[in-house]
mmJSON file of the N, C-alpha and C atoms, coordinates in Angstrom:
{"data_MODEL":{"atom_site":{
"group_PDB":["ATOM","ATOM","ATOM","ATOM","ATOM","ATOM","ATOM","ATOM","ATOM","ATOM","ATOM","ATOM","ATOM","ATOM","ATOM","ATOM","ATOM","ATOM","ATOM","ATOM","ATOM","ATOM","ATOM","ATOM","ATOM","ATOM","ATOM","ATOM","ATOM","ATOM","ATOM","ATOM","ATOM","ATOM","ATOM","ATOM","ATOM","ATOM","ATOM","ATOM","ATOM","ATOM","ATOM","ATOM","ATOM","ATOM","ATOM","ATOM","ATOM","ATOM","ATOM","ATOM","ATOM","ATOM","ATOM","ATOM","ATOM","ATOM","ATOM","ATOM","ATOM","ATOM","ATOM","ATOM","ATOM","ATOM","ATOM","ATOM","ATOM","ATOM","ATOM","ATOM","ATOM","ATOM","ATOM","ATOM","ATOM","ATOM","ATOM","ATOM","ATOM","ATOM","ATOM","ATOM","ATOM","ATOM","ATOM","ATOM","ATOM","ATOM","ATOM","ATOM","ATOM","ATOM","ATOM","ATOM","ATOM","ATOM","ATOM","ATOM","ATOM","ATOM","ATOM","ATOM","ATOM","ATOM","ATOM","ATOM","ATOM","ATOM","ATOM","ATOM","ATOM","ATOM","ATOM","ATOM","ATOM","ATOM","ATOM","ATOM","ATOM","ATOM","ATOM","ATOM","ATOM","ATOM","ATOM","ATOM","ATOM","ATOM","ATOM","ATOM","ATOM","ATOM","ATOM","ATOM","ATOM","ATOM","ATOM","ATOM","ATOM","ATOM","ATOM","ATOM","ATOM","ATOM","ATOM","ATOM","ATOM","ATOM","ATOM","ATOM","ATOM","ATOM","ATOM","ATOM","ATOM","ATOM","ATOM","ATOM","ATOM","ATOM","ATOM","ATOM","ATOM","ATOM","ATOM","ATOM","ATOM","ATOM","ATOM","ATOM","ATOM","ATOM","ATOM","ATOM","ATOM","ATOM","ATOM","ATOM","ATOM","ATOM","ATOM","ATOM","ATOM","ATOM","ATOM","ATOM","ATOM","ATOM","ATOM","ATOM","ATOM","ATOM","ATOM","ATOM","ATOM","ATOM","ATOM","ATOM","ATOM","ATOM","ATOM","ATOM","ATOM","ATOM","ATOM","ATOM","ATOM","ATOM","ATOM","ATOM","ATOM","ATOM","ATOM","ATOM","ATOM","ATOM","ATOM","ATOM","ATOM","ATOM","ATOM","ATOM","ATOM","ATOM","ATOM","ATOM","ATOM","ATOM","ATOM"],
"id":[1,2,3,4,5,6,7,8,9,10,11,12,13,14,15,16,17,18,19,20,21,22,23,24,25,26,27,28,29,30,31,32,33,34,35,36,37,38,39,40,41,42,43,44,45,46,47,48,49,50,51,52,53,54,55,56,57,58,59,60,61,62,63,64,65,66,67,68,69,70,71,72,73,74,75,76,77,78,79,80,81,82,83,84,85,86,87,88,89,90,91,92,93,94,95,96,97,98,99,100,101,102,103,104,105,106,107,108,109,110,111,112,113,114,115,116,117,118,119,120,121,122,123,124,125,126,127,128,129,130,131,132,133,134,135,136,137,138,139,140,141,142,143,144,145,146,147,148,149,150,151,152,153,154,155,156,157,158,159,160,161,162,163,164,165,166,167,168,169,170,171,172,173,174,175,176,177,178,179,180,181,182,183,184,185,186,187,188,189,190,191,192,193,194,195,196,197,198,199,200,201,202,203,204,205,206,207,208,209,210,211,212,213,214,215,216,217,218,219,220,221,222,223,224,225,226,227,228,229,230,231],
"type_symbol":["N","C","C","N","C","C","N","C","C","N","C","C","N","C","C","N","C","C","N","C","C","N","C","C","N","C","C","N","C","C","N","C","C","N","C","C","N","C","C","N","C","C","N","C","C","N","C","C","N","C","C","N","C","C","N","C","C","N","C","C","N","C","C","N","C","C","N","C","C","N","C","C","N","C","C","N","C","C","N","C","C","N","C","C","N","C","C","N","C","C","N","C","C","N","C","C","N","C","C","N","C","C","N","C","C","N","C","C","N","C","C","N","C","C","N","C","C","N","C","C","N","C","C","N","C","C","N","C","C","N","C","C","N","C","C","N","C","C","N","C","C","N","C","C","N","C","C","N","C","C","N","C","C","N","C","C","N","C","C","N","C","C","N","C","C","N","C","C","N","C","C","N","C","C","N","C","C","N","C","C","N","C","C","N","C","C","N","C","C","N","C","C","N","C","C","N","C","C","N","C","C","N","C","C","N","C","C","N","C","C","N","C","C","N","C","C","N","C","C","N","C","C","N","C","C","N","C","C","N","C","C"],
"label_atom_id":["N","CA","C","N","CA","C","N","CA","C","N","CA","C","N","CA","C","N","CA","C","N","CA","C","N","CA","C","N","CA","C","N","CA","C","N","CA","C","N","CA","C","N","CA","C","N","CA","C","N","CA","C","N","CA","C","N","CA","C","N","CA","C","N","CA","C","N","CA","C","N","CA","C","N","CA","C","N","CA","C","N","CA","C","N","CA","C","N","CA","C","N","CA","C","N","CA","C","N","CA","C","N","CA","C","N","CA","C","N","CA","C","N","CA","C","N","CA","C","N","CA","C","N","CA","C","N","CA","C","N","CA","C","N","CA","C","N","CA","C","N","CA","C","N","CA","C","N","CA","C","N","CA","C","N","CA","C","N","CA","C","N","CA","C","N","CA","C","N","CA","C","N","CA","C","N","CA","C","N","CA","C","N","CA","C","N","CA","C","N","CA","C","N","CA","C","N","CA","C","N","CA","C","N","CA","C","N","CA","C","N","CA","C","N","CA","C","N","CA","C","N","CA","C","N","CA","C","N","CA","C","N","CA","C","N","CA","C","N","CA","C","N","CA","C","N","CA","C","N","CA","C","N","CA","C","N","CA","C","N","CA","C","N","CA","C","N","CA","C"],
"label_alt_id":[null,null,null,null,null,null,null,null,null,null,null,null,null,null,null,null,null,null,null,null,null,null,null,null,null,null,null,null,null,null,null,null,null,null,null,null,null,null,null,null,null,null,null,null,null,null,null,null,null,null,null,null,null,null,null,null,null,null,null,null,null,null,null,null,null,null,null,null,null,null,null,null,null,null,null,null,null,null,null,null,null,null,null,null,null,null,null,null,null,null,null,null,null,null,null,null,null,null,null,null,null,null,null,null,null,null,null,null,null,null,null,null,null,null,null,null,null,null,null,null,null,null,null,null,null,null,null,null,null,null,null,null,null,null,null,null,null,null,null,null,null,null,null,null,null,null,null,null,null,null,null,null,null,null,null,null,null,null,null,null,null,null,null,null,null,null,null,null,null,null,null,null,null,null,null,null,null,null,null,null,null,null,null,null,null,null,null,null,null,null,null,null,null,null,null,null,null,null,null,null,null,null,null,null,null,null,null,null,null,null,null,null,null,null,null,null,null,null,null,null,null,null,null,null,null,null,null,null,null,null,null],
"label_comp_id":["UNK","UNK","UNK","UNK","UNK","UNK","UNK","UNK","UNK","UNK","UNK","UNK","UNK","UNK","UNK","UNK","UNK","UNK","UNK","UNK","UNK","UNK","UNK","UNK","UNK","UNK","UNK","UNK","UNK","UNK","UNK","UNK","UNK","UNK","UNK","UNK","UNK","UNK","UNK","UNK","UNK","UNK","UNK","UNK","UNK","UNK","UNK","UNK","UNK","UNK","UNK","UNK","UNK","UNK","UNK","UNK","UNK","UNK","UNK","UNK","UNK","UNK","UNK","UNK","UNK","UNK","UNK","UNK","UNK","UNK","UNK","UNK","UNK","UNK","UNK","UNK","UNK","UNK","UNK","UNK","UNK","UNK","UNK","UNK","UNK","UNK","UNK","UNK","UNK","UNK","UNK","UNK","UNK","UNK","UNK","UNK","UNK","UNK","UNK","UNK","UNK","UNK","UNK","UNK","UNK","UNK","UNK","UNK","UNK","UNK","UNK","UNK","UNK","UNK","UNK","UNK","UNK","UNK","UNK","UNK","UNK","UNK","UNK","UNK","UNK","UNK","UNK","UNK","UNK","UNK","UNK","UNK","UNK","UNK","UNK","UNK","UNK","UNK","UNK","UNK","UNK","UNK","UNK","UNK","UNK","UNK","UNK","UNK","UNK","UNK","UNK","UNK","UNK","UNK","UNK","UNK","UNK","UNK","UNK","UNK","UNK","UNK","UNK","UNK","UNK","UNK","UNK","UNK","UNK","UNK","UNK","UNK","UNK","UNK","UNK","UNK","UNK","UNK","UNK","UNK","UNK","UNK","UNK","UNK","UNK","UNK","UNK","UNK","UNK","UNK","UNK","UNK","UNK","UNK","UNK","UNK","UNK","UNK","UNK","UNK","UNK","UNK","UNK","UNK","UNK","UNK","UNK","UNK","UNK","UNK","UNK","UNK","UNK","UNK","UNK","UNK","UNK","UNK","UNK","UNK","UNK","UNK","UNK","UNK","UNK","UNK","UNK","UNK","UNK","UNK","UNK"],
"label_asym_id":["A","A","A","A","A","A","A","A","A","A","A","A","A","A","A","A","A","A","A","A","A","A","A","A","A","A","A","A","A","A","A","A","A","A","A","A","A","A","A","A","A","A","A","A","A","A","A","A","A","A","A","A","A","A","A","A","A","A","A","A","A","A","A","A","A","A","A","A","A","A","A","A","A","A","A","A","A","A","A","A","A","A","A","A","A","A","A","A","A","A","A","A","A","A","A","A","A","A","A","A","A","A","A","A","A","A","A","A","A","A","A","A","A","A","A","A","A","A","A","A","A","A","A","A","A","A","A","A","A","A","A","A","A","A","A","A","A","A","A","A","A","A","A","A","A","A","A","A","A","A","A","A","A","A","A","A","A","A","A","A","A","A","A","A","A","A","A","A","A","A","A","A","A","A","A","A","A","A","A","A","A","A","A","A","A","A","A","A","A","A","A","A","A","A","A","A","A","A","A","A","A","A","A","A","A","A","A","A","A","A","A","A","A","A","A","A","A","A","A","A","A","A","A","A","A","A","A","A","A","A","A"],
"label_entity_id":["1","1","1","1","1","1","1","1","1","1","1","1","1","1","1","1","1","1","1","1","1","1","1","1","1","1","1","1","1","1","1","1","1","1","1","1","1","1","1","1","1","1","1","1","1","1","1","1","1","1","1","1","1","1","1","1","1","1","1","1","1","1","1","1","1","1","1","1","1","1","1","1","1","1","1","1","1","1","1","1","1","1","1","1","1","1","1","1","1","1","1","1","1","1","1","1","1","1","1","1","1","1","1","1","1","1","1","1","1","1","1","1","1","1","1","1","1","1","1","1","1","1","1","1","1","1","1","1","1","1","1","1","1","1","1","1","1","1","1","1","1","1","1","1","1","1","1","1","1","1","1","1","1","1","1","1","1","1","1","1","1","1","1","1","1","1","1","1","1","1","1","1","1","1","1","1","1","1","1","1","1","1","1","1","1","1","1","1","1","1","1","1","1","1","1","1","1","1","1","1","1","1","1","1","1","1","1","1","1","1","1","1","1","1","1","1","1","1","1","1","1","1","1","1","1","1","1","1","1","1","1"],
"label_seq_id":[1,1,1,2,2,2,3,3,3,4,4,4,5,5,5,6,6,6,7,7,7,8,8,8,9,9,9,10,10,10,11,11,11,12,12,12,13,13,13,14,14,14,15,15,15,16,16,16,17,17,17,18,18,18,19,19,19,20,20,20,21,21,21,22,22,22,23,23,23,24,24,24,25,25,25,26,26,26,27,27,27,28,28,28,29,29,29,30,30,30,31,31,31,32,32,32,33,33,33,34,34,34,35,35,35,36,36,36,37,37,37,38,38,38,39,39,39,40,40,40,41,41,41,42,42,42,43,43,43,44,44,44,45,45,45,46,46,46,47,47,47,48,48,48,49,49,49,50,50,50,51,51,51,52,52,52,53,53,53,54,54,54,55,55,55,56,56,56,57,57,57,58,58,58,59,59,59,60,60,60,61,61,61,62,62,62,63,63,63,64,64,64,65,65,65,66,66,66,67,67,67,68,68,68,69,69,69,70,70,70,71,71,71,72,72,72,73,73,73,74,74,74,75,75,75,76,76,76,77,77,77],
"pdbx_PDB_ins_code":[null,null,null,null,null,null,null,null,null,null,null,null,null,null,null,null,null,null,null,null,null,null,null,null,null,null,null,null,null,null,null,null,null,null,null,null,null,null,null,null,null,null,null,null,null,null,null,null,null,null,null,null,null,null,null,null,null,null,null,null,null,null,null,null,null,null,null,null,null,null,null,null,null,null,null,null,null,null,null,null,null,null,null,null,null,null,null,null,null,null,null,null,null,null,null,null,null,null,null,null,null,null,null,null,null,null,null,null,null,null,null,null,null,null,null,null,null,null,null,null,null,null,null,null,null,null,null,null,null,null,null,null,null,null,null,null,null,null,null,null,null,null,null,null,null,null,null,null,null,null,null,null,null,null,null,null,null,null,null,null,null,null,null,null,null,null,null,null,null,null,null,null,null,null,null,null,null,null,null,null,null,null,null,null,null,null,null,null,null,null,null,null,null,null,null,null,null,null,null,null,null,null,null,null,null,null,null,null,null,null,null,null,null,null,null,null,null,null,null,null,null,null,null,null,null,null,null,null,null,null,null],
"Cartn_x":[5.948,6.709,6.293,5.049,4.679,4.821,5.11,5.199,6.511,7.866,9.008,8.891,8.605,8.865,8.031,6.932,6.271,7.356,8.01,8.939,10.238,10.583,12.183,11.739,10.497,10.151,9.459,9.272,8.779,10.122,11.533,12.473,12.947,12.798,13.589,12.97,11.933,10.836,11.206,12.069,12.108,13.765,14.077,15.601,15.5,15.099,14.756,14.568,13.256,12.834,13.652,15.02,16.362,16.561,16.917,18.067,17.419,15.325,14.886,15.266,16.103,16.905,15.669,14.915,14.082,12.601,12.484,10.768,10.818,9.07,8.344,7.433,6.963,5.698,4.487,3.535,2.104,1.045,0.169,-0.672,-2.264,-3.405,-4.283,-5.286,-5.74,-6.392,-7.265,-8.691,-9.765,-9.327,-9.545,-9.58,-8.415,-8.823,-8.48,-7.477,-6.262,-5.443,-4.28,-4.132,-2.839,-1.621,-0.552,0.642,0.785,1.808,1.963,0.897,0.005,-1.416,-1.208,-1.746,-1.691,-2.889,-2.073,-2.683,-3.309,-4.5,-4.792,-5.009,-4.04,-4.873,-5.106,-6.124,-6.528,-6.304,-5.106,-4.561,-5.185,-6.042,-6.293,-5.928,-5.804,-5.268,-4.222,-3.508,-2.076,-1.026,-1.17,-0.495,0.025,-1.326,-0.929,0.005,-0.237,0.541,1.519,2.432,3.589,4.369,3.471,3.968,4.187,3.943,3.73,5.035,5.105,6.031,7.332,7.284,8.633,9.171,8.121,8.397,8.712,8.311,9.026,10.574,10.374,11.682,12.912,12.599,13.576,13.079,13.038,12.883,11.591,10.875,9.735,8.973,9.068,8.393,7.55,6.363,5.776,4.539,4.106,3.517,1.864,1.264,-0.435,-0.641,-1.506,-1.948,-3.486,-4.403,-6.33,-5.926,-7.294,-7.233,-8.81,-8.293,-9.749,-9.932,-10.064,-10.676,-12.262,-12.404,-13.712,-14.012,-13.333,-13.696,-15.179,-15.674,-17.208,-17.202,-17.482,-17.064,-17.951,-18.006,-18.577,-19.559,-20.762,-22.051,-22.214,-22.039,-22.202,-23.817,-24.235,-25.533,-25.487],
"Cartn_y":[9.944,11.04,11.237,11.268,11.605,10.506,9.125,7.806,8.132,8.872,8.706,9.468,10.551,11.504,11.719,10.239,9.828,9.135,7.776,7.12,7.55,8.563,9.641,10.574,11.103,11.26,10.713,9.517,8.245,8.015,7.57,7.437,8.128,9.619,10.635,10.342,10.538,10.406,9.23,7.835,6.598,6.834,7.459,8.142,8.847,10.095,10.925,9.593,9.546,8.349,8.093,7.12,6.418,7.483,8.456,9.621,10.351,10.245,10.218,9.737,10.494,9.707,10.015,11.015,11.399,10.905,10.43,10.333,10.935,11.645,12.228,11.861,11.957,11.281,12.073,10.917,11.379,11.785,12.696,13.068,13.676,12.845,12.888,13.891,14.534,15.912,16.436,16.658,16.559,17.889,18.772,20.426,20.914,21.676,21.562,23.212,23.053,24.006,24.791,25.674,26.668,26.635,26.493,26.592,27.723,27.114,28.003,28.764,28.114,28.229,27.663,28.135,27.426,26.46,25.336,23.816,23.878,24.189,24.086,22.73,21.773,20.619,20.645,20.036,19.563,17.805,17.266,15.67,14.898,14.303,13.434,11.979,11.177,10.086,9.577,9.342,8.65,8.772,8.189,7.759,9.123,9.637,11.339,12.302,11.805,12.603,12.372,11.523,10.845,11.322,11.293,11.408,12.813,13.922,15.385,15.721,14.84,15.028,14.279,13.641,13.037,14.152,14.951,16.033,16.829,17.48,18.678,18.501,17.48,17.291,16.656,16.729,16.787,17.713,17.385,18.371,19.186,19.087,19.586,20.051,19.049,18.912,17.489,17.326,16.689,17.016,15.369,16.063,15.795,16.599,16.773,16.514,16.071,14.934,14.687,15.337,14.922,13.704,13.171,11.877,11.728,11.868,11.704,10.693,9.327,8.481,7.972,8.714,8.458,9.576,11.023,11.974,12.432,12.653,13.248,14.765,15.422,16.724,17.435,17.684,17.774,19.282,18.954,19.611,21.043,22.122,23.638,23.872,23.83,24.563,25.486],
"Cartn_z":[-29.487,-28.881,-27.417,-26.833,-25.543,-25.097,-25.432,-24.608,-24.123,-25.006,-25.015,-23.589,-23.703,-22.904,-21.017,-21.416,-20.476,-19.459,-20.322,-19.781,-19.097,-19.853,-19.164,-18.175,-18.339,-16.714,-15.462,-15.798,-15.259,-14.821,-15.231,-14.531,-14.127,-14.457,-13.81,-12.272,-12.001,-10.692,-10.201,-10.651,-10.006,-9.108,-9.8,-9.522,-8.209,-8.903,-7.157,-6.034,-5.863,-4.821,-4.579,-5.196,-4.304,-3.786,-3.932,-3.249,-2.071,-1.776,-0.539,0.673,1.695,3.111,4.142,4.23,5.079,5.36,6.477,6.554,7.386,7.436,7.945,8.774,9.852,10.77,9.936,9.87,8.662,9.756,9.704,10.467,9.406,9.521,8.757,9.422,8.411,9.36,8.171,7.962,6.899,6.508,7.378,6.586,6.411,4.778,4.114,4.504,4.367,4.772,3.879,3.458,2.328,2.916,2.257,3.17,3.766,5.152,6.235,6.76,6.49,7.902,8.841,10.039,11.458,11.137,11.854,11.924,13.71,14.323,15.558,15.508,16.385,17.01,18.121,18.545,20.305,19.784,20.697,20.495,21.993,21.751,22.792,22.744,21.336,21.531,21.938,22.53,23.365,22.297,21.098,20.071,19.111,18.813,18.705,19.608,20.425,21.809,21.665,21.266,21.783,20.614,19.579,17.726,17.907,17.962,18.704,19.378,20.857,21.589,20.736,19.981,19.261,18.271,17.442,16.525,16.873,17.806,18.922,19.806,19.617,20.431,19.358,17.906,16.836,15.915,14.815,13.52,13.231,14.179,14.208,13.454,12.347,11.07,10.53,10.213,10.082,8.832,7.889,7.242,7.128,6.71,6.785,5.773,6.046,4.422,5.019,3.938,4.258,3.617,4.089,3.864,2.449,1.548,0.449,0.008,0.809,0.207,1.017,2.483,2.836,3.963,3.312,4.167,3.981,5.093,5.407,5.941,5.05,5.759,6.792,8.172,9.099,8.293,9.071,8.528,9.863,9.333,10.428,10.349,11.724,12.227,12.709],
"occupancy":[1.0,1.0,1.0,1.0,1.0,1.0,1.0,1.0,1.0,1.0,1.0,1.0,1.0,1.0,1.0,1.0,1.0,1.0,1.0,1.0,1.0,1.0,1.0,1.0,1.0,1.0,1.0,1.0,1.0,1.0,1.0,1.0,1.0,1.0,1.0,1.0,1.0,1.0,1.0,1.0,1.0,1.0,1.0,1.0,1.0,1.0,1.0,1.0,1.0,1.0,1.0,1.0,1.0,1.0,1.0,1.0,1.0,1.0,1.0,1.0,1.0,1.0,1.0,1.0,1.0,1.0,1.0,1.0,1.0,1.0,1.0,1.0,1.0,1.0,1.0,1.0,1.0,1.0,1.0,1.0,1.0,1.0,1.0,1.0,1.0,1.0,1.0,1.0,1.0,1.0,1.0,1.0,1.0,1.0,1.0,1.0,1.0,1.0,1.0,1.0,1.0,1.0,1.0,1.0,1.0,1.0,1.0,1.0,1.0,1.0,1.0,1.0,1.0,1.0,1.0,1.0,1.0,1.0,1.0,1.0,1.0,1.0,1.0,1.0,1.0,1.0,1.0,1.0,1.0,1.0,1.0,1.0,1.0,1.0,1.0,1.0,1.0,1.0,1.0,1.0,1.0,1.0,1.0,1.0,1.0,1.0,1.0,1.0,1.0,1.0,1.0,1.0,1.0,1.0,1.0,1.0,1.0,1.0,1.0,1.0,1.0,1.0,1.0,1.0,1.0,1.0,1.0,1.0,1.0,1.0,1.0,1.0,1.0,1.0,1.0,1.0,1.0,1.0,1.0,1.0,1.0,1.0,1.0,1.0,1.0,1.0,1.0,1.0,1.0,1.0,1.0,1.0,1.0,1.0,1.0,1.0,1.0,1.0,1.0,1.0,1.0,1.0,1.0,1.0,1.0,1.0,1.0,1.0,1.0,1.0,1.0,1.0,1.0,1.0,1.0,1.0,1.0,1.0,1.0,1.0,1.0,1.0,1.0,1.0,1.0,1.0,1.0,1.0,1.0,1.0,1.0],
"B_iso_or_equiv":[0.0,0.0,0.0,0.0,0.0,0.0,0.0,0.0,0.0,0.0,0.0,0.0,0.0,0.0,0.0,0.0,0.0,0.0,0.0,0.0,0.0,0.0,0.0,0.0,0.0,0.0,0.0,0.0,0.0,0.0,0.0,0.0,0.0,0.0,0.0,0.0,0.0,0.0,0.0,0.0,0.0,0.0,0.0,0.0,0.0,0.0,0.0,0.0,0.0,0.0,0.0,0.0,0.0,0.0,0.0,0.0,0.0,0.0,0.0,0.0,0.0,0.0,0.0,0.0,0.0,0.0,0.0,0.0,0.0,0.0,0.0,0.0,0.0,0.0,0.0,0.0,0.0,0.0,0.0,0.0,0.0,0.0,0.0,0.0,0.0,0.0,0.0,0.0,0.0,0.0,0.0,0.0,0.0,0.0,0.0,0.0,0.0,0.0,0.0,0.0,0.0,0.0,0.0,0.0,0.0,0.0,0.0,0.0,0.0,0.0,0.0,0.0,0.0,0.0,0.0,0.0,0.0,0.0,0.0,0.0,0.0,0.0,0.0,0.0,0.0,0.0,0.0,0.0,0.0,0.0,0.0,0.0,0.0,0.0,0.0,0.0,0.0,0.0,0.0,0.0,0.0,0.0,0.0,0.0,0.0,0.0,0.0,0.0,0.0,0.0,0.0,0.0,0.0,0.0,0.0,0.0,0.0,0.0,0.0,0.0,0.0,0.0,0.0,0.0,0.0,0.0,0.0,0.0,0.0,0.0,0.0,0.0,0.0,0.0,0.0,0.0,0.0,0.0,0.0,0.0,0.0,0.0,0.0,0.0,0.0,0.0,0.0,0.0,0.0,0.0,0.0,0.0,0.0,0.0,0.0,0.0,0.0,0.0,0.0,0.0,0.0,0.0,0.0,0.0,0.0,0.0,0.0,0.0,0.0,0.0,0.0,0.0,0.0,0.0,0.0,0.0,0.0,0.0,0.0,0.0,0.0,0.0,0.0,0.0,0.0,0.0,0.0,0.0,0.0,0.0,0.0],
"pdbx_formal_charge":[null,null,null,null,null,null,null,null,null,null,null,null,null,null,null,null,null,null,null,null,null,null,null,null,null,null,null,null,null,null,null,null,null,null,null,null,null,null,null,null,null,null,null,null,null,null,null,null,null,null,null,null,null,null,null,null,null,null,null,null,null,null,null,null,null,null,null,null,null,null,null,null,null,null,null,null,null,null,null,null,null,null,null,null,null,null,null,null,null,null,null,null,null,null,null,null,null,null,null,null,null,null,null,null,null,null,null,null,null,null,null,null,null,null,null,null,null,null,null,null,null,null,null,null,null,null,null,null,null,null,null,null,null,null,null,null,null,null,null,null,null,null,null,null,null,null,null,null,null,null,null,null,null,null,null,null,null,null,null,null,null,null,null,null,null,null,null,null,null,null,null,null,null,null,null,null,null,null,null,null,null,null,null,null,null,null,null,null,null,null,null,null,null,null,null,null,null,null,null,null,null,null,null,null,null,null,null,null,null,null,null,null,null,null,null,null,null,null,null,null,null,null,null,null,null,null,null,null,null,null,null],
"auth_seq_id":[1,1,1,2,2,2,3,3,3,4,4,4,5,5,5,6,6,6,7,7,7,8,8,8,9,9,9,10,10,10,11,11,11,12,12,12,13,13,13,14,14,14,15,15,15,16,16,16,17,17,17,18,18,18,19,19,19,20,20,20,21,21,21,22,22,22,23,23,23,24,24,24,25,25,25,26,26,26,27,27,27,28,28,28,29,29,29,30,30,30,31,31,31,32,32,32,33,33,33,34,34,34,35,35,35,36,36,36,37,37,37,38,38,38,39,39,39,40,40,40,41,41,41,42,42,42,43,43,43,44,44,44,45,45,45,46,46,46,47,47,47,48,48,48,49,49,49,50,50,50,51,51,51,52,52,52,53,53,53,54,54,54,55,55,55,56,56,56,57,57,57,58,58,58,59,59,59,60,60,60,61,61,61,62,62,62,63,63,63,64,64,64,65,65,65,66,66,66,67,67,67,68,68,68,69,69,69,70,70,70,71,71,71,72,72,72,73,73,73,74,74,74,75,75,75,76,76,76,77,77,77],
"auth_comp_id":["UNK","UNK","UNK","UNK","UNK","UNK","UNK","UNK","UNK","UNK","UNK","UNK","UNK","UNK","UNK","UNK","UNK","UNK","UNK","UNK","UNK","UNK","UNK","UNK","UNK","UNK","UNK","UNK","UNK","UNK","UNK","UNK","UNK","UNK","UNK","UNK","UNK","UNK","UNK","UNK","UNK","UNK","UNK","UNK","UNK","UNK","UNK","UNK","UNK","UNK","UNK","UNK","UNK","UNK","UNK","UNK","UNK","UNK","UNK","UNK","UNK","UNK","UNK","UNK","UNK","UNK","UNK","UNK","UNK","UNK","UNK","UNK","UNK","UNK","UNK","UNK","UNK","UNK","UNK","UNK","UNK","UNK","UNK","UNK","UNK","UNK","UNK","UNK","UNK","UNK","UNK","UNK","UNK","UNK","UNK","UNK","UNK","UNK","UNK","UNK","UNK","UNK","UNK","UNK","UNK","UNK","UNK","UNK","UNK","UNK","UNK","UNK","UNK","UNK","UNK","UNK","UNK","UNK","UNK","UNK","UNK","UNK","UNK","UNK","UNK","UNK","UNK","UNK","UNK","UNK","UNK","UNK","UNK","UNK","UNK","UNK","UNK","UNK","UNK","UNK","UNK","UNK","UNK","UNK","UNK","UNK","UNK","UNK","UNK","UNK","UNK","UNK","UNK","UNK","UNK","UNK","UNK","UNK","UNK","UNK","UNK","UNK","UNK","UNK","UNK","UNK","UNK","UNK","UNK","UNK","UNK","UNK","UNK","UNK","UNK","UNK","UNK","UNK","UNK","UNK","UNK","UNK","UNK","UNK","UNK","UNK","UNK","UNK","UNK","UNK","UNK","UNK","UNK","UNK","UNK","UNK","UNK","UNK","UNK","UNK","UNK","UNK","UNK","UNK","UNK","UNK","UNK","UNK","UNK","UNK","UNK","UNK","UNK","UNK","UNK","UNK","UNK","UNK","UNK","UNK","UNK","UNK","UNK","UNK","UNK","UNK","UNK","UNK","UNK","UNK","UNK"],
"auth_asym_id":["A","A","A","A","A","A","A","A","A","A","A","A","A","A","A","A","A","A","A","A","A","A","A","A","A","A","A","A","A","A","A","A","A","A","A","A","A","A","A","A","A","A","A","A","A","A","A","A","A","A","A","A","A","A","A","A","A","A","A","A","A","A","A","A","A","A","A","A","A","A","A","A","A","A","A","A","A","A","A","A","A","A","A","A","A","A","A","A","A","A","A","A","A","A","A","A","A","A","A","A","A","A","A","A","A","A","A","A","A","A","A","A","A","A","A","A","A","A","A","A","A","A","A","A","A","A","A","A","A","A","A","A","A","A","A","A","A","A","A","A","A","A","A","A","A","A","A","A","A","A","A","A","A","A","A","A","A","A","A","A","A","A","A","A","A","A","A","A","A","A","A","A","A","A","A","A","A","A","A","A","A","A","A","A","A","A","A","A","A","A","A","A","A","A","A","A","A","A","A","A","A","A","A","A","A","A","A","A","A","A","A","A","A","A","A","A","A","A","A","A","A","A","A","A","A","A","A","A","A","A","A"],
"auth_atom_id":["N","CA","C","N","CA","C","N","CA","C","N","CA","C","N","CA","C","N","CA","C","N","CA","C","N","CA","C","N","CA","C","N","CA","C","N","CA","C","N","CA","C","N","CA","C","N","CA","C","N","CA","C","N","CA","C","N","CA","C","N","CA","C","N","CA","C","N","CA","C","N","CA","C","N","CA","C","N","CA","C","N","CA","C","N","CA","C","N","CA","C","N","CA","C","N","CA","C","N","CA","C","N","CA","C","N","CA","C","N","CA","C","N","CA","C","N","CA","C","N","CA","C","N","CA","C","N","CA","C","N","CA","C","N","CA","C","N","CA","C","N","CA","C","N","CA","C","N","CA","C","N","CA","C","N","CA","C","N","CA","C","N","CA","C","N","CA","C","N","CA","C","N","CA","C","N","CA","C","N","CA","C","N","CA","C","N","CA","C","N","CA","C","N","CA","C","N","CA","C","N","CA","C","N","CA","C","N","CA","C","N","CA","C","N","CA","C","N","CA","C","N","CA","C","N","CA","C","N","CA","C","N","CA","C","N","CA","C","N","CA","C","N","CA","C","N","CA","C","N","CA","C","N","CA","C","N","CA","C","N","CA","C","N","CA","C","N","CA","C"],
"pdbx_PDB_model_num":[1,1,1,1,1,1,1,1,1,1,1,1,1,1,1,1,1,1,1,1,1,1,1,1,1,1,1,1,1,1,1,1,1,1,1,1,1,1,1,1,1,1,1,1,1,1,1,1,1,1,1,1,1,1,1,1,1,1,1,1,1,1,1,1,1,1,1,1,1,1,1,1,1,1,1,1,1,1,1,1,1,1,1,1,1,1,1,1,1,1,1,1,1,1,1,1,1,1,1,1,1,1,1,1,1,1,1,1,1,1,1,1,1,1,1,1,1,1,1,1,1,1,1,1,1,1,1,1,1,1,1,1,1,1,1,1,1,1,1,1,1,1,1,1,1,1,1,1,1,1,1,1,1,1,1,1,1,1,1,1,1,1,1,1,1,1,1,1,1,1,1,1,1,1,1,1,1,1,1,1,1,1,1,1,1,1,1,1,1,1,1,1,1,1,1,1,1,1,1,1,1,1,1,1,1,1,1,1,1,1,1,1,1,1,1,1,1,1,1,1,1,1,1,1,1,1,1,1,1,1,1]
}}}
């Protein structure tokens, strides 16, 4: 019974995906944030900059995503 019901929402979820038209520019950022919190960045890399200035100047939406596969979480003195 739970295999059945594993599999029909296993395709329900393969379904959606086709009908995804939108990407998003990905921006990796450790701390850890609740929706609709302010995100402060200071962008110094070129590449950031440009990714920034591309979002602002369309949908001005982008998504934040930590990155947990070798985050180090900075140590407060």
């Amino acid at each position: 019974m739970r295999g059945a019901r594993y599999e029909a929402r296993k395709a329900e979820a393969a379904k959606l995906r086709e009908e995804w038209t939108k990407t998003l520019p990905v921006f990796f950022y450790n701390d850890p944030l609740v929706p609709c919190a302010p995100l402060h960045l200071h962008l110094f890399e070129s590449r950031y900059r440009i990714m920034i200035r591309r979002i602002m100047a369309s949908s001005r939406q982008f998504l934040y995503l930590p990155n947990f596969t070798d985050y180090l979480p900075h140590t407060v003195r």
